[in-house]
C-alpha positions as a Python dict, from the first residue, in 0.01 Angstrom:
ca = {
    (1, 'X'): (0, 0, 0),
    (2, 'X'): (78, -240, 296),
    (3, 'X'): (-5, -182, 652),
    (4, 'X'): (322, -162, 833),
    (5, 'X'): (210, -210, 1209),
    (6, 'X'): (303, -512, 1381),
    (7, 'X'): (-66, -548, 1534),
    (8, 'X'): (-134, -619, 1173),
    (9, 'X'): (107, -933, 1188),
    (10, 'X'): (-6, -1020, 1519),
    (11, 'X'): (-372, -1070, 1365),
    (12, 'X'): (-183, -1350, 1122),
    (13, 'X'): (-15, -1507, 1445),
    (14, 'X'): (-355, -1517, 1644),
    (15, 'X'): (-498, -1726, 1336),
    (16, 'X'): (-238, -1943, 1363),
    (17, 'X'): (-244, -1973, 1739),
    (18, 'X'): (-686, -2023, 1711),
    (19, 'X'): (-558, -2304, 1533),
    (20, 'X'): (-422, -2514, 1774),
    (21, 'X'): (-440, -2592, 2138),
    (22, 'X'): (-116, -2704, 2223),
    (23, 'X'): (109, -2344, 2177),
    (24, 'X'): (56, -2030, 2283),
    (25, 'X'): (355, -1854, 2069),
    (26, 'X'): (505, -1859, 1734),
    (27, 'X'): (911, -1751, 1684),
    (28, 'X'): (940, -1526, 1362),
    (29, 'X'): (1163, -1760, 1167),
    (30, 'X'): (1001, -2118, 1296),
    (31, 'X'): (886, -2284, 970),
    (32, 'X'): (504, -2281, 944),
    (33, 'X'): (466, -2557, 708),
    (34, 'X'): (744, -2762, 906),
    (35, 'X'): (552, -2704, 1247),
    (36, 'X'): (183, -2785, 1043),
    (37, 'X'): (31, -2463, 1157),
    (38, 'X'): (-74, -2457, 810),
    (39, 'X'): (-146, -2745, 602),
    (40, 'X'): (-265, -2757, 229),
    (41, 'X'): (-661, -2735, 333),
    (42, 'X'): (-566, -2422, 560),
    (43, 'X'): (-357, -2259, 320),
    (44, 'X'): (-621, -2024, 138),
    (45, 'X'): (-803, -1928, 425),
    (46, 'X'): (-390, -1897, 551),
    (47, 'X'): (-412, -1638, 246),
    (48, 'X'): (-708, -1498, 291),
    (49, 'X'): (-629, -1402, 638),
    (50, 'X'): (-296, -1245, 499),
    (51, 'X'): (-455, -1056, 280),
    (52, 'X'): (-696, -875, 531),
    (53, 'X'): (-444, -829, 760),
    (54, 'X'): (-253, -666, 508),
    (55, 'X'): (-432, -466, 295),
    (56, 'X'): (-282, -652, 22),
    (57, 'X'): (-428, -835, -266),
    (58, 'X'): (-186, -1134, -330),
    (59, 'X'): (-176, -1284, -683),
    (60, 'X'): (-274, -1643, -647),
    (61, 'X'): (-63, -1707, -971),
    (62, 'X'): (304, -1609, -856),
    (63, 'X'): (261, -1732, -489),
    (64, 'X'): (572, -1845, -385),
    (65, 'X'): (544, -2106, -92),
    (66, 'X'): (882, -1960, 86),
    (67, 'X'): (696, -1649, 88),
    (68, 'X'): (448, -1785, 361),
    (69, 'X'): (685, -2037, 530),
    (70, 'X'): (758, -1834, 818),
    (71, 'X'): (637, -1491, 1019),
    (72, 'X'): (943, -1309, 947),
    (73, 'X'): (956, -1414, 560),
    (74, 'X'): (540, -1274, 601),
    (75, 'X'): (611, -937, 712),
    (76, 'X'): (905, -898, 494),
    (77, 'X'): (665, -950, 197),
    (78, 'X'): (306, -829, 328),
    (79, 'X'): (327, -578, 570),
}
């Protein structure tokens, strides 16, 4: 079952924001991929970092990028 809290999401948005220097916040609907918080060599530890947060197991064989694109599109799906 997935966690619902929001502190659960903001442990996905402080990976992002470890990330990089330059920003200090992330709008729900600003693309992820777009803005290259998370580029093809992030993306499974992107995943990985999902699923903890979550409590979910994701199937690696039916991701669906649009799925991850944004934090909105995340929670809908995850938490």
């Amino acid at each position: 079952m997935p966690n619902t809290t929001s502190s659960n999401l903001d442990q996905v948005r402080n990976w992002l924001l470890a990330r990089t220097t330059e920003r200090d916040s992330i709008a729900p609907d600003e693309d992820l991929i777009t803005a290259r918080l998370v580029d093809s060599l992030s993306f499974v530890e992107f995943v990985l970092t999902i699923e903890e947060a979550s409590g979910v197991e994701i199937d690696r064989e039916a991701i669906d990028l649009d799925d991850f694109r944004t934090l909105k599109a995340i929670e809908r799906k995850f938490f």
